[in-house]
N, C-alpha and C positions, 0 to 999 in steps of 0.2 A: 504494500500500500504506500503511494505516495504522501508526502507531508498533507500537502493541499485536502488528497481526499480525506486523510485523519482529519484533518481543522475542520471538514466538512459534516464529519462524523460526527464531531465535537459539538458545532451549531445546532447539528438535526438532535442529537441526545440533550442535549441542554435545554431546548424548546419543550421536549417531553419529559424533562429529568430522569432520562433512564440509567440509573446507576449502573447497571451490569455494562453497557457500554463504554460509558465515562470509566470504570475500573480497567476495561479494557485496554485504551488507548492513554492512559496514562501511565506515568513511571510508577511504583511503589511508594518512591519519596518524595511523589508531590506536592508542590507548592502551588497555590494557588489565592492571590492579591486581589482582592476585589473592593477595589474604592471605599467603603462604609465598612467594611467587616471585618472580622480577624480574618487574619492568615490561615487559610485553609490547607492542612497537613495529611499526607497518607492517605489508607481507604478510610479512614471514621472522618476523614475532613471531608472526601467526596462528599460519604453520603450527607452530611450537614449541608455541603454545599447543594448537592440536588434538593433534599429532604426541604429547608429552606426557599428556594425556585417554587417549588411545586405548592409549599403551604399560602404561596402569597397571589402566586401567577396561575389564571385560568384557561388563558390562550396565548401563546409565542408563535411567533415564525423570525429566522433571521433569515438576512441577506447579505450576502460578500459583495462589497464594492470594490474593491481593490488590495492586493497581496501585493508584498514585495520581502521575498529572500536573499537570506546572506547564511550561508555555510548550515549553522543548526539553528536559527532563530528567523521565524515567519512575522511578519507584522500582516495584521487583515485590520482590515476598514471595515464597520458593518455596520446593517440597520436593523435594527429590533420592531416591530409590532408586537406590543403585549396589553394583555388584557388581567388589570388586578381585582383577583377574586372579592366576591362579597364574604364580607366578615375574615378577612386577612388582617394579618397587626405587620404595622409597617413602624417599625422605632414604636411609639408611645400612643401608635394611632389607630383605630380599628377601623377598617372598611366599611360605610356603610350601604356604599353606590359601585357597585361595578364600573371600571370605567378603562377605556384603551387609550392608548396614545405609544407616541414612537420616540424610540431611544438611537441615536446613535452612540458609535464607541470606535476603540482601537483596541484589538489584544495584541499582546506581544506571548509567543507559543516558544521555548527553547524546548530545543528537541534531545532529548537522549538515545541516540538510533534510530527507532522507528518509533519510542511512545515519548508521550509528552510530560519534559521534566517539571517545568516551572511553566506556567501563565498568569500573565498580569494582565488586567480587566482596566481599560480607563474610560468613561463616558459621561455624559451631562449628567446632571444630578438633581438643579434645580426645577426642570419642568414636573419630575416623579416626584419629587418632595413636594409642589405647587399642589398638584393634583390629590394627594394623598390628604392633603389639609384641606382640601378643597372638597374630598366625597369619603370625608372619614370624621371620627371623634377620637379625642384625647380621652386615653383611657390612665386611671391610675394606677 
């Protein structure tokens, strides 16, 4: 399997949070950065990190706009459409409108052979925070 179609893998598993995939194509000693969160480690970090995806997100699709490699590290441009579930807690907030809108980003995917060692997550932030105050309540 080429990088590309791993990273492809990566999107389409990610959208569904299917963990048996994501354990696939990742190292063992994954790392994984994602803007708000902790550092996501190993398979207990996977599945927190799918486990998380799926408790908040009701519908995903991504889209590749643009790659560009160097040796074992992919950079992809992508766009997100996602849909946050009714009654998801987002930080201190609880969903109480289902509601869609679109994220871009950058991952940067270092490669260890053929699975993926480290991925760092970078995208806007403030229109899903916007939103999430906007069709949700502060919970204690």
């Amino acid at each position: 399997m080429t990088k590309l179609e791993t990273i492809q893998k990566y999107f389409d598993s990610r959208a569904t949070s299917n963990l048996e995939t994501m354990l696939d194509i990742f190292d063992p000693n994954i790392k994984i950065y994602n803007v708000y969160f902790p550092v996501f480690e190993g398979s207990t970090g996977v599945e927190r990190y799918c486990n998380d995806f799926k408790n908040r997100i009701a519908k995903c699709t991504f889209d590749i706009i643009d790659v560009l490699e160097k040796e074992n590290i992919t950079m992809v441009e992508w766009r997100g459409k996602l849909t946050y579930r009714n009654g998801a807690v987002a930080g201190n907030t609880k969903i109480e409108e289902e509601f869609a809108f679109e994220l871009r980003g950058i991952n940067r995917f270092d490669f260890k052979g053929d699975k993926i060692e480290t991925l760092r997550i970078y995208h806007e932030t403030t229109t899903a925070t916007n939103l999430v105050k906007t069709h949700g309540k502060i919970i204690q």
